[in-house]
C-alpha positions in Angstrom: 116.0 89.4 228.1 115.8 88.0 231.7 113.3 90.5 234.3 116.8 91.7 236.3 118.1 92.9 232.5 115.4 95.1 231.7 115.3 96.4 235.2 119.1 96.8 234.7 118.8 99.1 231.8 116.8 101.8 234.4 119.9 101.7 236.2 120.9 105.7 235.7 117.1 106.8 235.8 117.1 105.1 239.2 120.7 107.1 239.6 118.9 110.6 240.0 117.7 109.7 243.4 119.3 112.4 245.8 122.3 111.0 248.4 123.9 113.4 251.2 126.8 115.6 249.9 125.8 113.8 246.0 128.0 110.3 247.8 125.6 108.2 245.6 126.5 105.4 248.2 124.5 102.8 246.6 125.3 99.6 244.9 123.8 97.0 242.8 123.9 93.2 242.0 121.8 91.6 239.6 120.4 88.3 240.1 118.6 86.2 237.3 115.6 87.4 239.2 116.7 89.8 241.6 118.3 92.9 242.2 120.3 93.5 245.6 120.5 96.9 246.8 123.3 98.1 249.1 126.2 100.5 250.1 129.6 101.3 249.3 131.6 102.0 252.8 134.1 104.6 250.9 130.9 106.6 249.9 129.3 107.2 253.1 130.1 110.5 255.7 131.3 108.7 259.3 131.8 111.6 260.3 128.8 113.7 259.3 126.4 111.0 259.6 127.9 108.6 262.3 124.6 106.7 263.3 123.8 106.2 259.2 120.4 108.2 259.6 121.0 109.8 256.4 122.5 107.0 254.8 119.5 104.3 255.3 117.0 107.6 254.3 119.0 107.6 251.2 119.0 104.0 250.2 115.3 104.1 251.3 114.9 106.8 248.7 117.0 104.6 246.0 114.6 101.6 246.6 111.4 104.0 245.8 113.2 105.5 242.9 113.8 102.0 241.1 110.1 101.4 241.9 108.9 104.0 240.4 111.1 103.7 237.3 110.1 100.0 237.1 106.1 100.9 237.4 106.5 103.3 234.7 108.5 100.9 232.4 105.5 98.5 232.8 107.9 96.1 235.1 106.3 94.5 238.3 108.6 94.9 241.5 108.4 95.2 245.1 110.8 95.2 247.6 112.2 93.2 250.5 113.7 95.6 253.4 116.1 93.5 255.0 119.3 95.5 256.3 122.7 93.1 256.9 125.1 95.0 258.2 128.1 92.4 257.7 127.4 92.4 253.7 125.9 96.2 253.7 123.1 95.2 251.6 119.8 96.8 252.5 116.9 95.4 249.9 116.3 92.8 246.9 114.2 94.0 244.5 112.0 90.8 243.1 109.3 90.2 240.4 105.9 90.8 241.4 102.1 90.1 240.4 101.3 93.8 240.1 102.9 96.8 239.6 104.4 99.0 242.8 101.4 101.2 243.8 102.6 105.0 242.9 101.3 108.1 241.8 104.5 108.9 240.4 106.4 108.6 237.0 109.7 108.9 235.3 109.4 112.4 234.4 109.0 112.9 238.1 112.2 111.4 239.3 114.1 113.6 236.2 112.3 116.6 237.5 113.3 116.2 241.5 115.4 118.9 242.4 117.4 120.6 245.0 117.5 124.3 245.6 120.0 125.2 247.9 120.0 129.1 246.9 117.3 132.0 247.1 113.4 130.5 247.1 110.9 132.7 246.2 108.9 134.7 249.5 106.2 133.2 250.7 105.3 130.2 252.9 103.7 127.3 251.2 100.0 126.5 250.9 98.5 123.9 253.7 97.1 122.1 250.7 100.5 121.7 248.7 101.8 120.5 252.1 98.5 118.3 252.5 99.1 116.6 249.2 102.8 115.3 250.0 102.1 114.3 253.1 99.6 111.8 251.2 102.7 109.8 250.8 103.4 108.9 254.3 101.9 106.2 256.6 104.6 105.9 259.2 105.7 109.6 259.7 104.5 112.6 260.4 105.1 115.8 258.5 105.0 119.4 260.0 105.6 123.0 258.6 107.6 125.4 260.6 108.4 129.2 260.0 111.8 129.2 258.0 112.7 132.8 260.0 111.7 130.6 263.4 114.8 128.1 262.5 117.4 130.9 261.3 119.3 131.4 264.9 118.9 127.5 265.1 120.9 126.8 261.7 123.4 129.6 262.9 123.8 126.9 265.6 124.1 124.1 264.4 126.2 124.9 261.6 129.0 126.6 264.0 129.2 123.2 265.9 128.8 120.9 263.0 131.6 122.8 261.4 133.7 123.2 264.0 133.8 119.7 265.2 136.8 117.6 264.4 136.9 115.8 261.1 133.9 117.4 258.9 136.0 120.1 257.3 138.4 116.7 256.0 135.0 114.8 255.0 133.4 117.8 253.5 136.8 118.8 251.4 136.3 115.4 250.0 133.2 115.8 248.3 132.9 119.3 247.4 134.1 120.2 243.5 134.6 124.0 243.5 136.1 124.1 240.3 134.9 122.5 236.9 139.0 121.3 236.9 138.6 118.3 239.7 138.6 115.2 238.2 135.2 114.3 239.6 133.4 117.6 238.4 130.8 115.8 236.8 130.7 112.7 238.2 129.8 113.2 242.0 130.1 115.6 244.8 128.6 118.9 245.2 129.5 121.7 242.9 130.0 125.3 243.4 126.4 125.6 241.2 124.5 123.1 243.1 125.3 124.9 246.5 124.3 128.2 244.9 127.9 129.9 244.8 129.6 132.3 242.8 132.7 131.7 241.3 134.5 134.2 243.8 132.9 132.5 246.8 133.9 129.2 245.7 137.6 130.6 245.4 137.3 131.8 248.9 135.9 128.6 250.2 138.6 126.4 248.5 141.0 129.0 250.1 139.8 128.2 253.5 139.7 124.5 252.8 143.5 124.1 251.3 144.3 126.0 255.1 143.0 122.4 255.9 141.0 124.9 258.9 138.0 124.3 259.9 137.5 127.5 262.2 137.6 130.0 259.6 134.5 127.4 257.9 132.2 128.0 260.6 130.8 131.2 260.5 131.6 131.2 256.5 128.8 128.7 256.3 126.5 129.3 259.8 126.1 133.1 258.5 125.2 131.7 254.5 122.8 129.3 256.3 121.0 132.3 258.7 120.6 134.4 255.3 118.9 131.6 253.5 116.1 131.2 256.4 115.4 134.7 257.5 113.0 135.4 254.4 109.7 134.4 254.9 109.4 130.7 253.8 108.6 127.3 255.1 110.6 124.5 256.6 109.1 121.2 256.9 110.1 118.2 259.3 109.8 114.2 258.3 109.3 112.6 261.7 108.7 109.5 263.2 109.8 106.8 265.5 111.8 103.9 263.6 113.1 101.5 265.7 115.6 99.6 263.1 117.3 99.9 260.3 115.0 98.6 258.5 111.9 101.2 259.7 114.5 103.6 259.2 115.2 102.4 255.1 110.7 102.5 255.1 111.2 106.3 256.2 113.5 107.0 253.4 111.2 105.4 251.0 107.9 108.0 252.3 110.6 110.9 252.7 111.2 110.9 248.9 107.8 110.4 248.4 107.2 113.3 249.7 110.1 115.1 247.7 108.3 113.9 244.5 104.7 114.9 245.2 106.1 118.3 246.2 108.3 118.4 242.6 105.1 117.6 240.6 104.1 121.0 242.5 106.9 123.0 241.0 108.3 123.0 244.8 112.4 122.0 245.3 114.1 121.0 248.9 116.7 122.1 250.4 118.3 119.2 253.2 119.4 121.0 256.2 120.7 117.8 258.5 122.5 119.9 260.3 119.4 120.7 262.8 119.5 116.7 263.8 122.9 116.3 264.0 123.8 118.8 266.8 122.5 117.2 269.9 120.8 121.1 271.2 119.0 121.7 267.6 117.9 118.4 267.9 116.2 118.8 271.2 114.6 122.4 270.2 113.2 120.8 267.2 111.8 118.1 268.3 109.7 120.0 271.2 108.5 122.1 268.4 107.2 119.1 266.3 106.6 116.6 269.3 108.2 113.8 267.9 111.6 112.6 266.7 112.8 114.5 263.3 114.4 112.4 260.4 114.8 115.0 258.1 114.4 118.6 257.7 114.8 120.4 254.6 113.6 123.9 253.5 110.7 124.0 250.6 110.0 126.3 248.1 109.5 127.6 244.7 113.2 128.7 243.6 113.9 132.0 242.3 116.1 130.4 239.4 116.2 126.9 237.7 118.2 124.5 240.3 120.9 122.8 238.3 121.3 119.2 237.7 123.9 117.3 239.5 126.3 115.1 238.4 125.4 111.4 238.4 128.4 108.4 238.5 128.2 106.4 235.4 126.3 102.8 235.5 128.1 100.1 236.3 127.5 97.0 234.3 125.5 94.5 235.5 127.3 92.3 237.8 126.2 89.3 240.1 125.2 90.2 243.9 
């Protein structure tokens, strides 16, 4: 077997890095002695994510996931960041005299979760923070009261939710009922946003009224109950000037996710505090620099459950 084939055959270990709204946006082409990483157009969010923040933190974290996988495999790989737009490719993954540098393994990339319900009380410990932030050597990473952020999610989820065109994006990818045909395939399900069945008959209510006013405060007041327990809320930040120092952040922000799993500590993304334009502002004067992701951590009260993954393609030819 050729390098790219045994790489090929990490393909759904790779597959369990995270993606906004569980998209899984990524693609692959295998070459001989390569592997080109890029996006699918029809799996990324526009409208939720119209400057691609998320999406090139994403594929960042893709590129450490096959990494990692190769590493622990006993491959040699490293990876050339090079973003074209035109052919939406964003890395080549190519043989290498030594294996990727990681603390991490396989069992860590199976045991990454997100918890997007009730976390235990309790902010974490500086030196569980100090140890993920090992990982980074571009970005910054800063803790922050979760009850300081609660009016500030009530915020930002109101305008996010009532601006035009998210209610349409986000009816797309949410699977509310173990009947859509992509229950367990993609999307998020009523489980992995930490729902009950009756809520998630009330939220597909509001969504068939095709409304998105009623979705606001549904969501804003959820969002305000999840950060007014005592907790922590830590910010990625940085400065990344293109694409491709913004693909380099994704790589040290799932770094971070990992060293923080191997902790027994889950994330919870909440984008929403970048995307509105006033959150934005407010968090970045707490932190003092530019936040590329936010996300709640914590030890959850319950096991997070697992979410669906797209089945591998088969190897194809970038």
């Amino acid at each position: 077997m050729t390098w790219a084939e045994d790489l090929h055959a990490l393909a759904p270990l790779a597959a369990r890095a995270p993606s906004p709204h569980n998209a899984q946006p990524w693609t692959v082409g295998y070459g001989q002695d390569s592997l080109t990483i890029g996006w699918d157009p029809t799996r990324s969010l526009p409208v939720g994510d119209p400057t691609r923040r998320d999406l090139y933190l994403c594929l960042g974290g893709y590129v450490e996931t096959w990494l990692i996988a190769a590493t622990d495999a006993g491959l040699n790989a490293r990876a050339e960041i090079e973003v074209d737009e035109a052919a939406r490719t964003v890395a080549r993954l190519l043989p290498a005299d030594s294996p990727h540098a990681t603390d991490f393994t396989a069992a860590d990339i199976a045991g990454r979760a997100c918890a997007r319900g009730g976390h235990r009380a309790g902010r974490l410990d500086p030196e569980q923070i100090a140890r993920a932030g090992l990982q980074l050597t571009t970005t910054g990473l800063t803790e922050l009261p979760a009850q300081e952020l609660a009016g500030l999610a009530v915020r930002a989820d109101r305008r996010l939710w009532s601006a035009p065109g998210v209610a349409a994006e986000l009816r797309d990818w949410l699977r509310l009922t173990p009947r859509h045909p992509r229950y367990y395939q993609d999307g998020l399900t009523y489980q992995a946003l930490a729902m009950s069945r009756a809520e998630a008959v009330g939220l597909r209510a509001v969504l068939a009224a095709r409304a998105s006013r009623p979705l606001a405060p549904l969501l804003a007041s959820t969002q305000s109950g999840l950060l007014r327990g005592e907790g922590s809320v830590l910010v990625l930040s940085g400065s990344p000037e293109t694409a491709e120092s913004m693909v380099g952040a994704g790589r040290e922000l799932l770094r971070v996710w990992y060293a923080l799993a191997a902790q027994g500590i889950s994330v919870h993304p909440l984008s929403q505090l970048i995307d509105c334009p006033e959150t934005e502002r407010e968090l970045r004067r707490r932190v003092g620099a530019r936040p590329l992701a936010v996300f709640r951590a914590g030890h959850p009260v319950s096991p997070p459950p697992r979410s669906a993954r797209l089945p591998s393609p088969p190897a194809s030819r970038p």
